[in-house]
N, C-alpha and C positions, 0 to 999 in steps of 0.2 A: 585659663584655657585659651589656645590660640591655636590658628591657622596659618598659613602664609599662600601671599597671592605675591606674583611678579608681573612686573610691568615696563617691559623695554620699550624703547622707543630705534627709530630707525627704519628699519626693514617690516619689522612683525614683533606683534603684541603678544605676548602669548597667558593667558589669565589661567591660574592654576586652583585648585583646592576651596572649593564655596564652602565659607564657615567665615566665624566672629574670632576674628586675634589678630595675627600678622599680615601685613599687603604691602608687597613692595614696590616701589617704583621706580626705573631708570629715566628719569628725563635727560635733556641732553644741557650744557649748563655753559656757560662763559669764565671766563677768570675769574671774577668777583662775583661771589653768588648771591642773589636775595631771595632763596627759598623761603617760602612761609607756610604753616600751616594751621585750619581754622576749622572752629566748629561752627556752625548757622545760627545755633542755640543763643540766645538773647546774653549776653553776657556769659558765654558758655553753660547755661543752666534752662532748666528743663520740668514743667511741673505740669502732673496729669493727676486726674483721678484714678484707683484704683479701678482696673480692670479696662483700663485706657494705654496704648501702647505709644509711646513717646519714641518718635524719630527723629534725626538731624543731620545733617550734608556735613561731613569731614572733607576738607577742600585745598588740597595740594596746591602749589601753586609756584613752579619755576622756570628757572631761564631755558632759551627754545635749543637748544645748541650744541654738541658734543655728548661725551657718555656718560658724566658722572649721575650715581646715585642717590637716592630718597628712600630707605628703607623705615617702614613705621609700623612702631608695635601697639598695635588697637588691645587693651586688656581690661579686662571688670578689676577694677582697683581695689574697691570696698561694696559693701552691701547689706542689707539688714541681717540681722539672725537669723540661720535656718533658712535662706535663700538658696532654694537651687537652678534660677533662670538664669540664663547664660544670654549678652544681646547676641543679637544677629548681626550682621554685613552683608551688604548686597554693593553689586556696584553701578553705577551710572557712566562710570569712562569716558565725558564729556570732555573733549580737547577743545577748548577753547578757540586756539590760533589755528588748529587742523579740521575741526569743524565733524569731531564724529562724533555720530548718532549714539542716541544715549545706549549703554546695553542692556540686557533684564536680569544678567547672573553672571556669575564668576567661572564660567564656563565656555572653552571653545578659543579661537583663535582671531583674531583681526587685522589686515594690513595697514598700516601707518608710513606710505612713503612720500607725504607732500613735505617739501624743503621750507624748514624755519628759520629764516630771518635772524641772522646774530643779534646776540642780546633779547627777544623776543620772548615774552610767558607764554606759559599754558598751564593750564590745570587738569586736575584728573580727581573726580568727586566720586566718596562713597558714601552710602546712606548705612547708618547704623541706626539703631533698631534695639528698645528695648520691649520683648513682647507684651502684651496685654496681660499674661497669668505671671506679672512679676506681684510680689506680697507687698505691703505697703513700706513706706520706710527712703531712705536716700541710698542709689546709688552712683557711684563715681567711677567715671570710664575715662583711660588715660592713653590717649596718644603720644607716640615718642618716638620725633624721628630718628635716625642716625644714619649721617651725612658719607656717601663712601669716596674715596681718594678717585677723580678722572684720570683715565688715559688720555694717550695722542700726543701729539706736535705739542698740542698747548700744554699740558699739561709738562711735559719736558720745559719747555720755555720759560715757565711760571711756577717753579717750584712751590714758591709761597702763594695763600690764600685762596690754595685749590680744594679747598674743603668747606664746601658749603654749612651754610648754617640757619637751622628752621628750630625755634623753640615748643618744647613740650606745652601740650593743649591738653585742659581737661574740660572731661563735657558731666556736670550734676544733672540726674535724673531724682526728682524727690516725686514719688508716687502717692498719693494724698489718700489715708482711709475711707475718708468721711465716718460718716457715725456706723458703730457697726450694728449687725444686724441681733437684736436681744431674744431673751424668752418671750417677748411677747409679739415676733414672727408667727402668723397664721398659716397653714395653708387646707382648702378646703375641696373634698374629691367632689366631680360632679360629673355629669353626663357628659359626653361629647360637646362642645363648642358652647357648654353654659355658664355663665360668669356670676351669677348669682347664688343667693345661700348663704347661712349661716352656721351648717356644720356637714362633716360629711356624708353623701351621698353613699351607700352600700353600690357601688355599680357592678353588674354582672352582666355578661352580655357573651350572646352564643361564638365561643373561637368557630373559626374556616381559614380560607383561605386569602380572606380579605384582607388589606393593610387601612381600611377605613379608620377614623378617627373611634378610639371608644371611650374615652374619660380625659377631663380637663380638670387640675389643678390648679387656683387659684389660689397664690401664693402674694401675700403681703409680707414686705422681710422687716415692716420697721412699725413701731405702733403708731407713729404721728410721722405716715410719709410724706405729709405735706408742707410742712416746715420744718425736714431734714433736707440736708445738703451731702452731697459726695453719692459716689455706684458702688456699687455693691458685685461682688463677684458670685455667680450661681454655678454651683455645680449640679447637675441633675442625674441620675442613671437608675435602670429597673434591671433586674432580674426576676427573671421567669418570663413568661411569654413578654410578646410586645418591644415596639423602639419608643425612643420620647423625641420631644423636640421642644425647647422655649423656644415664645415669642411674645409679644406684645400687645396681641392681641386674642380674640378669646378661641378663634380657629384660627389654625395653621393652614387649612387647604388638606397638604397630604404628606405623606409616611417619609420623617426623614432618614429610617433605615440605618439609625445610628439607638446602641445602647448608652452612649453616654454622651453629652454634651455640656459645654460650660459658656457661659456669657456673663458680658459686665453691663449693668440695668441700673441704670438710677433709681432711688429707694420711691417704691408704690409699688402697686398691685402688677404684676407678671403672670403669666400661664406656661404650666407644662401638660404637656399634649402629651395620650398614651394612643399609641396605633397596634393595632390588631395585624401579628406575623403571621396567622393561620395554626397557632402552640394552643394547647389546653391547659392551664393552670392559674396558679395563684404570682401575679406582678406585685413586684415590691416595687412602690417607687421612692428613694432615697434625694432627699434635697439637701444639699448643704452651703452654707451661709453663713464662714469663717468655723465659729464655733457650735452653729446652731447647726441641729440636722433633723429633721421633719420627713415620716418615711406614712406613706398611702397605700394602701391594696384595691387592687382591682383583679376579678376573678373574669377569668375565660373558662366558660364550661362548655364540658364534651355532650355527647348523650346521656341520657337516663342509662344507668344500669343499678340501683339499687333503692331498694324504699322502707323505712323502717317508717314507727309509731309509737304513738305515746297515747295513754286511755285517758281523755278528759274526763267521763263520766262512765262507770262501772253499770249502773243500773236508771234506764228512765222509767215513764209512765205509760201506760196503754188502753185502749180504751176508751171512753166518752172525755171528752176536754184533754186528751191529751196535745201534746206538741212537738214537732219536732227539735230535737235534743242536737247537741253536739257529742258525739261520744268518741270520735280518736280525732287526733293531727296527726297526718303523714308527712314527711320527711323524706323529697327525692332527691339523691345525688348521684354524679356522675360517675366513674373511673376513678377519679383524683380525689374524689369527696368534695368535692365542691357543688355546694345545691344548686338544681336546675328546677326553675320557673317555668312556667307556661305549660307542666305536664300534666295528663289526664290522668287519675287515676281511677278502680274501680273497687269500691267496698262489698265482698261477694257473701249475703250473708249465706250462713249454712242451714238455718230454719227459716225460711221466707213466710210464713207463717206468723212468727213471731215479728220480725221486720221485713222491711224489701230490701234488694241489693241499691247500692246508689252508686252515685261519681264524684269528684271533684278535681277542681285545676290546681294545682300549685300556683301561688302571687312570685310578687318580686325575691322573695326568700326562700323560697323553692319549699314551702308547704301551704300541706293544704287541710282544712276543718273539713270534717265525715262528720253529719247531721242525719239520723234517721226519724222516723215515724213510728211507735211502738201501737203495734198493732193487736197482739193479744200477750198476754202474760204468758212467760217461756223465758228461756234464753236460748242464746245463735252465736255461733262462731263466726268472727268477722276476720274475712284474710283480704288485704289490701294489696294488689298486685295491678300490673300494667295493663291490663285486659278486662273486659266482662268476662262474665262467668259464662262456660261452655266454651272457652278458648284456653290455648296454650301460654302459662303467660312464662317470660323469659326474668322475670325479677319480683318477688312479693314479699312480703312483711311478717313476719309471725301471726299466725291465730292469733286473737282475742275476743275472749267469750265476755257478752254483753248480757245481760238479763233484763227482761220488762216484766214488769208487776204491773198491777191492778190497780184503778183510783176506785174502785168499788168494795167498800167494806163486806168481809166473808161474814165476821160476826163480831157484837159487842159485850166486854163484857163489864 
């Protein structure tokens, strides 16, 4: 894959097409030329951790003088299997002997008309760039100039050895795994900005409108991150309500407003942050960790709209030494079916004689124990709905008939 950037000198520079391949350069050059060209790289070579992006200055460097050419082909030589990152190039366009300001991209025009000293260098540096999300493994990025025939006077006068000469540079990028990350990668849900725990937290927490923090995963990717070496690359993303965010500590602050993020983190404990979009549903969050992929729920519930029941106990006692019984769990969920906590509900019996009407709140799992008092031997239809009794209620539970019996013997025989 390549690009091409050109680079005259004289009048006006003119920088073409921002990408990783081709850039060319026109310096101006003498009879005999001693173009060279270098990478900054320690012996042309280059070694990071995974998920560390490795850069290095490719550094042109010829005579100040006339028209001839410098064309060079920046290209990914080789690369691990199943590599699809491509580097970058950026340029810097630092003229040494002309004294211009470095630039920020391969974009736009600049004038160059101070006069260069025969025989006089200059250089023209570009920064190549292998990204952070390259896979582990060695790659090989190959510059190659080729040298083009000058015009003019001279170049008429000087038929021989007007073709400059710069040899091929290679730059090794070896990207380092380190250990990777196993099955015995944790990660553990919990409330907003809490880093503690040892397994996961059920978090439910009312959606709005808010992007406030609502659950923190505490993600270990290595089982002994203390004496492993090398980063580790995270990929993090959720669907259904909600954005995430890693960081390295156990809050973030606030909503980074992204569904997916990736980061490179030295192997220990890391946090991904779930923020509240104002959605109602069920978040999936998905971590992945080369091979490993560790996936969390976290529920945003809407309003109450519906409440069903289950009979603990068919029949209590009534009467002298009786006690109050447990006799349904209610079960409130929203629209989406996801249980909502904190609701009131109201057990309305239909013989208050036999029991009284009661209430209860829903806990963190959005039900709640109906315990009555069996007041005389009968049974009562119990209907559990959003309301006391003598109101309208907008969502309730099917009938269930409870009966209370007598602790006092009728006869023996």
């Amino acid at each position: 894959m390549s690009t091409k950037t050109t680079f005259k000198r004289v009048a006006l520079v003119t920088v073409a097409a921002m990408g990783f391949g081709l850039l060319s350069v026109a310096p101006s050059s003498a009879i005999v030329q001693t173009d060279t060209l270098a990478v900054s790289a320690t012996a042309g070579a280059t070694s990071v951790d995974l998920g560390t992006a490795a850069t290095t200055t490719l550094t042109q460097t010829f005579l100040g003088t006339n028209s001839d050419t410098m064309t060079v082909t920046v290209s990914l030589f080789s690369s691990p299997a199943g590599n699809t990152v491509v580097p970058t190039i950026t340029a810097q366009l630092y003229n040494s002997v002309n004294g211009l300001a470095a630039a920020t991209g391969l974009v736009g025009t600049m004038m160059d008309t101070t006069t260069v000293g025969t025989y006089a260098t200059a250089t023209a540096k570009w920064t190549l760039t292998l990204p952070s999300t390259a896979g582990a493994g060695t790659y090989v990025i190959k510059a190659t100039p080729t040298m083009g025939v000058p015009f003019g006077t001279l170049a008429a006068a000087n038929p021989t050895n007007q073709v400059p000469s710069a040899g091929v540079v290679t730059w090794t990028v070896t990207v380092a795994g380190g250990t990777v990350a196993d099955a015995t990668t944790t990660s553990i849900t919990n409330s907003y900005g809490v880093a503690t725990g040892s397994a996961d937290k059920a978090v439910r927490i009312a959606a709005g409108s808010s992007t406030a923090g609502a659950a923190t995963v505490v993600v270990t990717p290595l089982a002994d991150a203390a004496t492993t070496t090398g980063s580790t690359v995270v990929s993090v993303s959720v669907s259904g309500p909600g954005t995430v965010a890693i960081n390295q500590t156990s809050s973030s602050g606030t909503s980074s407003g992204y569904k997916t993020q990736n980061a490179g983190y030295a192997p220990g404990a890391f946090y991904v942050h779930l923020f509240a979009d104002g959605q109602v549903g069920t978040s999936t969050i998905t971590i992945t960790i080369g091979t490993v992929v560790k996936t969390e729920l976290v529920y945003f519930y809407g309003a109450a709209a519906s409440v069903t029941t289950t009979t603990t106990t068919p029949t209590i006692n009534s009467g002298s030494g009786a006690v109050a019984t447990a006799i349904l769990t209610a079960t409130v969920k929203d629209a989406n079916g996801n249980v909502v906590p904190g609701v009131t509900v109201y057990a309305v019996s239909g013989t208050t004689t036999v029991f009284a009407s009661t209430s209860a709140t829903t806990g963190s799992a959005g039900t709640a124990a109906i315990s009555v008092l069996g007041l005389t031997a009968g049974t009562s239809a119990v209907t559990v709905q959003n309301v006391a009794t003598g109101s309208t209620a907008t969502y309730s539970a099917a009938a269930v008939s409870i009966r209370s019996g007598s602790n006092t013997t009728a006869n023996v025989v």
